[in-house]
N, C-alpha and C positions, 0 to 999 in steps of 0.2 A: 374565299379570296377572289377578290377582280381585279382586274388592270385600269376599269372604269373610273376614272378620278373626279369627273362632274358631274356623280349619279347619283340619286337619294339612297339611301336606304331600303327604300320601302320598295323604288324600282326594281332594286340588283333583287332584292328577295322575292317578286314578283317574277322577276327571270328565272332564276333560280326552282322557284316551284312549277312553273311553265316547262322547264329541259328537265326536269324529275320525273314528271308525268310521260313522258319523251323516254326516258331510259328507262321507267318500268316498264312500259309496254315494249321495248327493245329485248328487256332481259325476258320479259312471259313470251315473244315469239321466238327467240332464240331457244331457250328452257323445252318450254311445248312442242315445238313443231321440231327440236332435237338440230336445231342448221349446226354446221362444226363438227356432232359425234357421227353421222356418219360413215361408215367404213366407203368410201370411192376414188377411184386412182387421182391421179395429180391431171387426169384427162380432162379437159375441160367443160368438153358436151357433157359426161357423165356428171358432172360436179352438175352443171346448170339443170340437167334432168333432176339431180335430188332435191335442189334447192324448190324448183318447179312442181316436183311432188309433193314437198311438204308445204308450199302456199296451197296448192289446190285442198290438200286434206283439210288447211285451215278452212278456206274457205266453205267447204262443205259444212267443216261442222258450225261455223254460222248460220249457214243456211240452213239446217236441220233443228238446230238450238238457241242462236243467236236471237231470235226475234219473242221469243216465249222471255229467254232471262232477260231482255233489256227492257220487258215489260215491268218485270219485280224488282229488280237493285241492279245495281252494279255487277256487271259480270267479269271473267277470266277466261283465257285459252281453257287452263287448269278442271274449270266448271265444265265447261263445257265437254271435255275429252270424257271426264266421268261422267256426266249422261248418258253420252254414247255408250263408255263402258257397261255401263249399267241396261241402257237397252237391249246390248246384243246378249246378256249375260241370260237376261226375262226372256228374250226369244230363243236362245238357245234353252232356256227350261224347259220353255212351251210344247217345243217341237219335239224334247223328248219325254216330254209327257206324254202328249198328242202317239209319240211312237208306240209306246208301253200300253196304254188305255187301247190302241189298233191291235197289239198282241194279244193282249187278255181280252178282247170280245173276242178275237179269233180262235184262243180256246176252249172258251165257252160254248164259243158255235161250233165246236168242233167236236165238246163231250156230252 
């Protein structure tokens, strides 16, 4: 539905697809980055501080991710979060590997 009375067609749908693209990435930064859930008083720094954490986090993970997916397709906050997930999951394995491989030579060298 528009109010537009001397528009084509083909315009309004062109509008149309144009503020679509506009409220998907509205809903994937809201979704993603959590703005709304939450939990901070009705104080207003505090609110702005959340708000200010969670562009900064976005931010980050473009800059850590961003530039690798935009090479291959079409990317997402979504995509992106799960990289990182996935990164810190491989280095949290590594290191306790890296731990356990440090114990077992040390009993080795020890019997």
């Amino acid at each position: 539905m528009t109010n537009l009375e001397d528009v084509k067609a083909s315009t309004v749908l062109s509008l149309y697809a144009w503020r679509w693209g506009v409220e998907v990435t509205i809903k994937e930064r809201k979704g993603g980055l959590h703005l709304g859930h939450m939990q901070v008083t009705r104080d207003a720094e505090r609110v702005s501080r959340s708000v200010a954490l969670s562009v900064c986090a976005y931010l980050l993970l473009v800059r850590l991710y961003g530039r690798d997916e935009a090479l291959e397709e079409p990317w997402s906050l979504f995509r992106l979060q799960q990289r990182f997930r996935v990164d810190v999951m491989r280095d949290q394995i590594d290191r306790t590997e890296r731990k356990w491989q440090r114990k077992i030579k040390q009993y080795q060298n020890a019997a």
